[in-house]
N, C-alpha and C positions, 0 to 999 in steps of 0.2 A: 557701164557703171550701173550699181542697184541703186533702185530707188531709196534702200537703207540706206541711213546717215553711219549708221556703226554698226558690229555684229548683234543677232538675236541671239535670246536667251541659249539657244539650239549650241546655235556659234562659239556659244561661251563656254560651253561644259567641258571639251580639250583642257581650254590654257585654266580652265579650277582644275582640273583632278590632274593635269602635271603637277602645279602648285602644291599639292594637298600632298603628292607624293612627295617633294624637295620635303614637307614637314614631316613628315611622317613615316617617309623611305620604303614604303608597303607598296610594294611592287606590283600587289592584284589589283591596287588605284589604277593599273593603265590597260589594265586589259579591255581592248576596241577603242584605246585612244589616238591611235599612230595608224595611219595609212597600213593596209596590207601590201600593198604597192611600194613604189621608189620612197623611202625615206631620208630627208639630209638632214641634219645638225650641226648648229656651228654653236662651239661651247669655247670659253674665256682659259678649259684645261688641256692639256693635248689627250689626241693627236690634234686635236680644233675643230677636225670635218670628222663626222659618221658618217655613212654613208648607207644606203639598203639595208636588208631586213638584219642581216650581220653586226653593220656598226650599232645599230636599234640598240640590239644585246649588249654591246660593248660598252656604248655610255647610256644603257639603264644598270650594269653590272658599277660601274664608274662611279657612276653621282649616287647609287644606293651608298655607295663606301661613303665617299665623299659629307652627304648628307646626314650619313649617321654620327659625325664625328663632332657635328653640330647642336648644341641646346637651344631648347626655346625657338626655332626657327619658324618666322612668319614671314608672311606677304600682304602685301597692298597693293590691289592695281589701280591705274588712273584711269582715267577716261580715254578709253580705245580714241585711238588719230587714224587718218590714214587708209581707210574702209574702204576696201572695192570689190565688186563681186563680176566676174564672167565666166557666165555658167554655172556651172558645179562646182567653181574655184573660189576661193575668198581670199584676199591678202587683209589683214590691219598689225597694226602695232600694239604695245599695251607698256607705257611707262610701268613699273614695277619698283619696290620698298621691299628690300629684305630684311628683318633686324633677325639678332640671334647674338649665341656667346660660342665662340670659337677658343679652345685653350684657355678656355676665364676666363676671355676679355669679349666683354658686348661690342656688337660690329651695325652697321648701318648702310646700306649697300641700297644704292639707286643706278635702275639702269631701265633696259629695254628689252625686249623680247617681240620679234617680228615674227606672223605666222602666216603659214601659209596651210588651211583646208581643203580637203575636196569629201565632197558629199557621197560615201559610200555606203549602198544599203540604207538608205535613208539616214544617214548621220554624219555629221562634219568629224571631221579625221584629219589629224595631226600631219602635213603630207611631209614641213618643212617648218624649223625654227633656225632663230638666230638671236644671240645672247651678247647682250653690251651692257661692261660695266661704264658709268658716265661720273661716278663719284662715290667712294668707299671710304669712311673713317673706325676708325676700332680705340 
């Protein structure tokens, strides 16, 4: 376990610029944010699981759609839980706030996004997410 309570700033700059793409769907937001290595994702749309540098493509082509069909789309994260570090590895969580308008109708979405880093070329990289919705009203 690191002696950090939560991630560093470092740690933090993945789970902002996936975010900033969900708003904004500009897809050159994620270039060196995702592992070159084994990539997983687990997403709330199917197929559910991405998998390698293949599925990457599949649900960053995916949620670009997806995202754009959306107005107004923000985030808020909470205060990282969860924190651990071994080695070159980090896991934490990050309660998440998504508001936006979907078909006209404003939507309010609270969940979770659990990540997992590894430090490549001196930078934390995206190796592993997972996406929980815990409560949606529109």
């Amino acid at each position: 376990m690191s002696p950090l309570a939560a991630p560093d700033a470092a740690m933090m700059t993945g789970p902002e610029a996936l975010a900033r793409f969900l708003e904004t769907s500009d897809q050159g937001i994620l270039r060196g944010v995702f592992s070159a290595g084994e990539v997983t994702i687990l997403e709330n749309f199917p197929p559910h699981v991405f998998t390698g540098q293949d599925g990457l493509a599949h649900w960053q082509a995916l949620m670009a759609r997806h995202v754009g069909a959306i107005d107004d789309l923000r985030h808020a994260f909470g205060p990282p839980q969860d924190f651990g570090r071994t080695g070159d590895t980090v896991y934490f969580s990050l309660p998440t706030r998504w508001t936006g308008v979907r078909d006209g109708q404003p939507f309010d979405e609270h969940g979770g996004w659990s990540f997992v880093q590894a430090l490549e070329g001196g930078r934390w990289r995206i190796r592993a997410y997972g996406w929980s919705v815990v409560s949606f009203t529109q």
